[in-house]
C-alpha positions as CSV (number, residue, x, y, z in Angstrom):
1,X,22.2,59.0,-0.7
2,X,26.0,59.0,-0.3
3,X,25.6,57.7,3.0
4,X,23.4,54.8,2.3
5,X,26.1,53.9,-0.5
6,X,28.7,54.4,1.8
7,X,26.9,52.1,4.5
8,X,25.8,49.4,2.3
9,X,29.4,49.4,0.6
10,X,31.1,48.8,3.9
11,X,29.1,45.4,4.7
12,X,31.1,43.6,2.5
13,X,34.3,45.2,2.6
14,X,36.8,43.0,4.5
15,X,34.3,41.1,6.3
16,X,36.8,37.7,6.2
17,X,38.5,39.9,9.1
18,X,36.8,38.8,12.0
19,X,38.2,42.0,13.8
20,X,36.2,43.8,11.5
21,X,32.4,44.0,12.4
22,X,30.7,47.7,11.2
23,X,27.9,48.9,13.6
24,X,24.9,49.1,11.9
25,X,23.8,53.1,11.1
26,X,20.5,52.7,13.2
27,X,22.2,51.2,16.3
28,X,24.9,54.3,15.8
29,X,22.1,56.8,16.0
30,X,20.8,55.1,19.2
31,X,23.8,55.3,20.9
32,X,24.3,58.4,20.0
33,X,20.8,59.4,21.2
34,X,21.9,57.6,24.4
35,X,25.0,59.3,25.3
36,X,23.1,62.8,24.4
37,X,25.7,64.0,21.5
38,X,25.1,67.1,21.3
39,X,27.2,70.5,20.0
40,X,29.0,70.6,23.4
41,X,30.3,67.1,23.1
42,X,34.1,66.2,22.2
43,X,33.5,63.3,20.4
44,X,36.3,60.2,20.3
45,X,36.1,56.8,18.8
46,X,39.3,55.4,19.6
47,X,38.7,52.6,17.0
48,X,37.1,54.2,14.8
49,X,37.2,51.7,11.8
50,X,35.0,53.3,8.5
51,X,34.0,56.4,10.9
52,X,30.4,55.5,11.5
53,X,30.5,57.1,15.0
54,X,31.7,59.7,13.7
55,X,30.0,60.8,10.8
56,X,26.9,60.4,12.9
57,X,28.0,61.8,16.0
58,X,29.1,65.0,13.7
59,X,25.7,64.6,11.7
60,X,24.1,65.1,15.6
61,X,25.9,68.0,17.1
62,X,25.8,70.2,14.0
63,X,21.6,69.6,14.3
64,X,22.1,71.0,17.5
65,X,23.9,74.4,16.5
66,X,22.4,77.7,15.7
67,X,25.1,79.6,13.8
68,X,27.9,79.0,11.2
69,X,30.4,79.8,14.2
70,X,28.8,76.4,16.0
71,X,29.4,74.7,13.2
72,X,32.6,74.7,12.2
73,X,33.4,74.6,16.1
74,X,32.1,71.3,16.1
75,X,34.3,70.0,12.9
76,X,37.0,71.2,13.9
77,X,37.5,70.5,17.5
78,X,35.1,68.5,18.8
79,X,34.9,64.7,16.9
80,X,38.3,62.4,17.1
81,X,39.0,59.6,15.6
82,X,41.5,56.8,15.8
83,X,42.3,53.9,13.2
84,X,45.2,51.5,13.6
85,X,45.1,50.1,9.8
86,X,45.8,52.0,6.8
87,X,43.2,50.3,4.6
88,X,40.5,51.0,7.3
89,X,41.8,54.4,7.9
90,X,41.1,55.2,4.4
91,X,37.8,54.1,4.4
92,X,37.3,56.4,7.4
93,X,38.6,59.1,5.5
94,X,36.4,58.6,2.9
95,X,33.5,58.7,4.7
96,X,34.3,62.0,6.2
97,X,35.0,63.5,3.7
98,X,31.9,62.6,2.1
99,X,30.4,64.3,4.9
100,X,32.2,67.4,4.5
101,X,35.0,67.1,7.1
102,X,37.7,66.0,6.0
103,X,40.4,63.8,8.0
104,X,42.3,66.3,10.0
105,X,40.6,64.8,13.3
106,X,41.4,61.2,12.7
107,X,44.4,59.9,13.2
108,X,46.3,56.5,12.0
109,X,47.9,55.1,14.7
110,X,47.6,52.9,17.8
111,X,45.0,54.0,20.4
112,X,47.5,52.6,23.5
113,X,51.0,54.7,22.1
114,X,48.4,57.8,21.6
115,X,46.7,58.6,25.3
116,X,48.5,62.2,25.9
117,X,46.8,63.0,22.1
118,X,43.7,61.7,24.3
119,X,44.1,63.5,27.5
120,X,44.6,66.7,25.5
121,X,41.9,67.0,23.4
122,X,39.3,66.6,26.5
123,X,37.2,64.2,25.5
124,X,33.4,64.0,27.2
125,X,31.7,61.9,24.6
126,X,33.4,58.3,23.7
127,X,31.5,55.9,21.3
128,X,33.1,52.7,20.2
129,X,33.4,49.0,18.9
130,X,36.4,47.7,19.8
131,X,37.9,44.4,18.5
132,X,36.5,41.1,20.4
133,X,39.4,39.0,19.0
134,X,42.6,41.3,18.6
135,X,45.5,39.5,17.7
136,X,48.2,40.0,21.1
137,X,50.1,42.5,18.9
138,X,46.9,45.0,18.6
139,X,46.5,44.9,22.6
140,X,47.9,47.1,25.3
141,X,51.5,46.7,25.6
142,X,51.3,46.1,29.2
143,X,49.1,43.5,29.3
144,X,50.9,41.2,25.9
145,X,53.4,40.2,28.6
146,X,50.8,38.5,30.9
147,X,48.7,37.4,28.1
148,X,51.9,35.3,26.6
149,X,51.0,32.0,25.1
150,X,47.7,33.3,24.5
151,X,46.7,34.1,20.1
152,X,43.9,36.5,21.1
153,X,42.8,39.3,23.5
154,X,41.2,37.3,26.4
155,X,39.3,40.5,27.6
156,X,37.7,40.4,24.4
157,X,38.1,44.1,24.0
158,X,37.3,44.5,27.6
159,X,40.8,46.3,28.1
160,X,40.7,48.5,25.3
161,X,37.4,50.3,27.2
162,X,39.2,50.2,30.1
163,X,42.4,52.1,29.1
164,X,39.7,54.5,26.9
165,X,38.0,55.5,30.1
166,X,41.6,56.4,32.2
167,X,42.2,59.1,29.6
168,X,38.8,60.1,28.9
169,X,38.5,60.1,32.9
170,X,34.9,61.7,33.1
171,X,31.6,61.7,30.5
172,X,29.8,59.4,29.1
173,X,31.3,55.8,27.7
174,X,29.0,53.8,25.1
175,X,30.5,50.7,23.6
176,X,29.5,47.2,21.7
177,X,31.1,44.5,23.6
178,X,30.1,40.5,23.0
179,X,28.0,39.3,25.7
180,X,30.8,37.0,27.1
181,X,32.1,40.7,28.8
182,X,28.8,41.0,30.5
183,X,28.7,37.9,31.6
184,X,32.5,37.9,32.9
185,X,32.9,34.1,31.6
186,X,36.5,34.2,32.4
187,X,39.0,35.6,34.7
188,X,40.6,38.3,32.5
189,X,37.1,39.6,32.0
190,X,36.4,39.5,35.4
191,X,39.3,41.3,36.4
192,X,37.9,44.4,33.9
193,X,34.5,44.3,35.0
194,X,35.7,45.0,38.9
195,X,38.5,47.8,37.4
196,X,35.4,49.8,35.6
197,X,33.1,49.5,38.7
198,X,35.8,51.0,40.7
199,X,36.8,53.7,39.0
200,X,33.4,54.3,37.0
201,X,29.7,54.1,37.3
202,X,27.8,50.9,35.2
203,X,25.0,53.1,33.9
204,X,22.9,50.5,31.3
205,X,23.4,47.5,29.0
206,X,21.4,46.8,26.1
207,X,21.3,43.3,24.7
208,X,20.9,43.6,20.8
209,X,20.1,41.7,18.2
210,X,22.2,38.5,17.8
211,X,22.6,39.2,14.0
212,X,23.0,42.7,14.5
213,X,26.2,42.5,12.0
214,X,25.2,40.5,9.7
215,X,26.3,39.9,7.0
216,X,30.1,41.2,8.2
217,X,30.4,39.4,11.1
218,X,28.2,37.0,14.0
219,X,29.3,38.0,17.1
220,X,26.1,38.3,19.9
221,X,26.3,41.7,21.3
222,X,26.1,44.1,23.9
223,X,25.7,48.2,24.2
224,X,27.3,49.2,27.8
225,X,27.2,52.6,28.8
226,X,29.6,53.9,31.4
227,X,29.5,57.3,33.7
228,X,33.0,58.6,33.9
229,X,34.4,59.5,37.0
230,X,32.1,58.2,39.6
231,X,32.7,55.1,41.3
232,X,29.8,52.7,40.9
233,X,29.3,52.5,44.4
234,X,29.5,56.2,44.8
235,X,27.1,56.7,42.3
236,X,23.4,58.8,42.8
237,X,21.2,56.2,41.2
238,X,22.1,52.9,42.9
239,X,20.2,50.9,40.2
240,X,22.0,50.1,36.5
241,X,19.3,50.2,33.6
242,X,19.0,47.1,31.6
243,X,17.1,46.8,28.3
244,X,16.0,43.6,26.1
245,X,16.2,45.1,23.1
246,X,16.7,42.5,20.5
247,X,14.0,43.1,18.3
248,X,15.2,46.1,16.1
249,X,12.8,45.9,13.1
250,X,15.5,44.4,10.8
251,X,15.2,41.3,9.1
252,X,17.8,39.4,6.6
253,X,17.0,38.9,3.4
254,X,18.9,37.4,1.0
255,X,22.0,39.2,-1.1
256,X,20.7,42.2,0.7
257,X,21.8,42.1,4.3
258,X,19.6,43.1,7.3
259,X,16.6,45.2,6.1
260,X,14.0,47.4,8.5
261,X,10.6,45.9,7.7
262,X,7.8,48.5,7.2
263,X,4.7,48.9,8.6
264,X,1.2,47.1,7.7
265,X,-0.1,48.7,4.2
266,X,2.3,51.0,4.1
267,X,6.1,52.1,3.2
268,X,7.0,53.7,6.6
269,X,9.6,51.7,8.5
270,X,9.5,50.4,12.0
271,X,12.7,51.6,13.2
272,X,11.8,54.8,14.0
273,X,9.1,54.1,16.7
274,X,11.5,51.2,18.4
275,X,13.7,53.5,18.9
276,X,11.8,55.7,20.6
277,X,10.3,53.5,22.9
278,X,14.2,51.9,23.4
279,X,14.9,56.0,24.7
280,X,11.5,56.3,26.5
281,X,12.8,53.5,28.6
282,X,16.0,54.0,29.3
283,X,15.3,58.2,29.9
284,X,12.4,57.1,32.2
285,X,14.5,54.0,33.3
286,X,11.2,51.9,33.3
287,X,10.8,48.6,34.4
288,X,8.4,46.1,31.7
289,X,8.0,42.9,31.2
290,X,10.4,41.5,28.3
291,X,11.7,44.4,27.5
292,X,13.5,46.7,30.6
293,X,14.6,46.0,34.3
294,X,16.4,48.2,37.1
295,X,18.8,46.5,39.3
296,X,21.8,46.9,41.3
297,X,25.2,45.0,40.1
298,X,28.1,44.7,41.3
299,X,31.2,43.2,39.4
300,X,30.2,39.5,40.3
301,X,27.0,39.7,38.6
302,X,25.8,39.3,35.4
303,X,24.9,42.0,33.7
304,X,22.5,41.1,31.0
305,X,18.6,41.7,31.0
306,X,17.5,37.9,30.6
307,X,19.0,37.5,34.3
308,X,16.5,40.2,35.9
309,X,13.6,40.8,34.0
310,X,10.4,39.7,34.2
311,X,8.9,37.5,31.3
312,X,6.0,38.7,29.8
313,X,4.4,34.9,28.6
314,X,1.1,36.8,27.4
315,X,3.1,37.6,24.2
316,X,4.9,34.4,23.3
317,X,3.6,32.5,20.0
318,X,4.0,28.6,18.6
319,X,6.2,30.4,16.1
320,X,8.3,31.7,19.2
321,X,8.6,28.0,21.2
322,X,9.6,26.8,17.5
323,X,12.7,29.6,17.0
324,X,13.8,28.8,20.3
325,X,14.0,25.3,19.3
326,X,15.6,25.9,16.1
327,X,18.4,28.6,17.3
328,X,19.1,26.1,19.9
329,X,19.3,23.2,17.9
330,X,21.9,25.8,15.6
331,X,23.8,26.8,18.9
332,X,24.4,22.5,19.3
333,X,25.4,21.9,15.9
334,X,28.0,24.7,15.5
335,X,29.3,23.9,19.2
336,X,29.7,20.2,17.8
337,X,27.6,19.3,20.9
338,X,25.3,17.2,18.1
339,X,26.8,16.2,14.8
């Protein structure tokens, strides 16, 4: 109950920052799920904003212990957290300590003046959401120089992954990024996509929903997830995984946010069983038809779903040709393409 407070809460706090966009709790577990937390993983989210990661990345490794010793193992050296901003750092705080952990872990301060903190604490697991439109001053000192004249990240928190995976050096990397970053739409993004693939191994992107963070923020997102260590080239399994997963059960409704809708005649939700088949996918890296495709990427390619899969047309409605109309329509008007 204190969680669903918590998580409902945070939707509306500070969400005229634009930096600011809180992951959802059900596309936290599935990452989560994804990258395998467990009571072995050392746990960082190096922006950690209201904890969310962290909370549920604790919440998963404690299910996985067998004694008190496991336990306390796990909250007390294996989840780290980092939060630039007091105000956010509090709210981190907060929810970790409704959770019964406390804030020793998570530290205020700036991710890029804190790596040896990183490198020491041997981090395996990272989970994060960085900022899409950091202001120059929140970026990596040694890229603000080459980035003057410019008012926001142009790697549109491409670098921050980056930098995250040099310390982290080997695991497993999941991250929201906005699509632009998988489709390398500019040269700065470009240049991060080929640093990743040669140092690290591209292991899956999953397209979410476009109103995933509604109603804090609107950016169109991504979930990549990142081998440590390996050169992509170098890498066992030649093919990356993509999913099309933008149908999370979730609706919006009115004053209350995004909702899960539940299933025909009865109260059970949805979410449960999408993700499962999302993980049944992905674990099985299957291939169907509007929904999953294998492929191998290098840095010049996109990497997005919609570029390789297969469309399943057995499926699509009036109702569907009609959305597509109006979202595109929507896309015109707020591009002041059509006034």
């Amino acid at each position: 109950m204190l969680n669903l407070f918590f998580t409902t809460f945070n939707k509306y706090v500070g969400k005229d920052d634009k930096n600011q966009a809180f992951t959802p709790d059900h596309i936290v577990h599935f990452m989560c799920r994804v990258v395998g937390v467990n009571r072995n993983s050392i746990v960082l989210d190096p922006c950690c904003g209201s904890g969310a990661f962290l909370v549920r990345a604790m919440t998963e490794a404690l299910d996985d212990c067998s004694t008190k010793e496991e336990k306390e193992e796990v909250k007390s050296n294996h989840i780290f957290g980092i939060e630039k901003y007091k105000d956010v750092f509090g709210l981190a705080s907060t929810n970790m300590l409704i959770h019964g952990d406390g804030r020793s872990n998570v530290r205020q301060g700036d991710c890029f003046l804190l790596g040896d903190w990183i490198e020491e604490k041997k981090i395996n697991t990272v989970l994060m959401n960085p900022p899409y439109n950091a202001t120059l001053r929140d970026c990596n000192p040694e890229y603000q120089g080459k980035w003057s004249g410019k008012k926001e990240d142009p790697s549109k928190g491409f670098h921050f992954v980056h930098y995250i995976a040099s310390k982290v050096k080997t695991g497993k990397l999941a991250v929201l990024l906005p699509l632009q970053c998988a489709i390398g739409s500019t040269k700065e993004i470009a240049e991060f996509k080929r640093k990743m693939l040669s140092e690290h191994t591209l292991d899956a992107v999953f397209t979410l929903p476009p109103d995933m963070f509604h109603p804090g923020a609107s950016s169109n997102a991504c979930c990549m997830v990142f081998n440590l260590g390996v050169r992509h080239e170098k890498a066992p399994v030649k093919e990356t995984f993509f999913g099309y997963y933008k149908e999370d059960g979730f609706v919006k409704r009115k004053n209350l946010g995004r909702i899960e809708r539940t299933k025909p005649g009865s109260e059970e939700g949805v979410w449960a069983d999408i993700e499962s088949e999302w993980l049944e996918l992905y674990n099985n890296r299957r291939s169907v038809a509007g929904k999953s495709v294998t492929r191998a990427v290098t840095a010049d390619d996109e990497w997005l779903c919609e570029a390789y899969m297969e469309t399943d047309y057995s499926t699509l409605t009036q109702a569907d040709f009609e959305k597509t109309i109006r979202d595109f329509l929507a896309y015109q008007i707020s591009s002041g393409v059509v006034q």
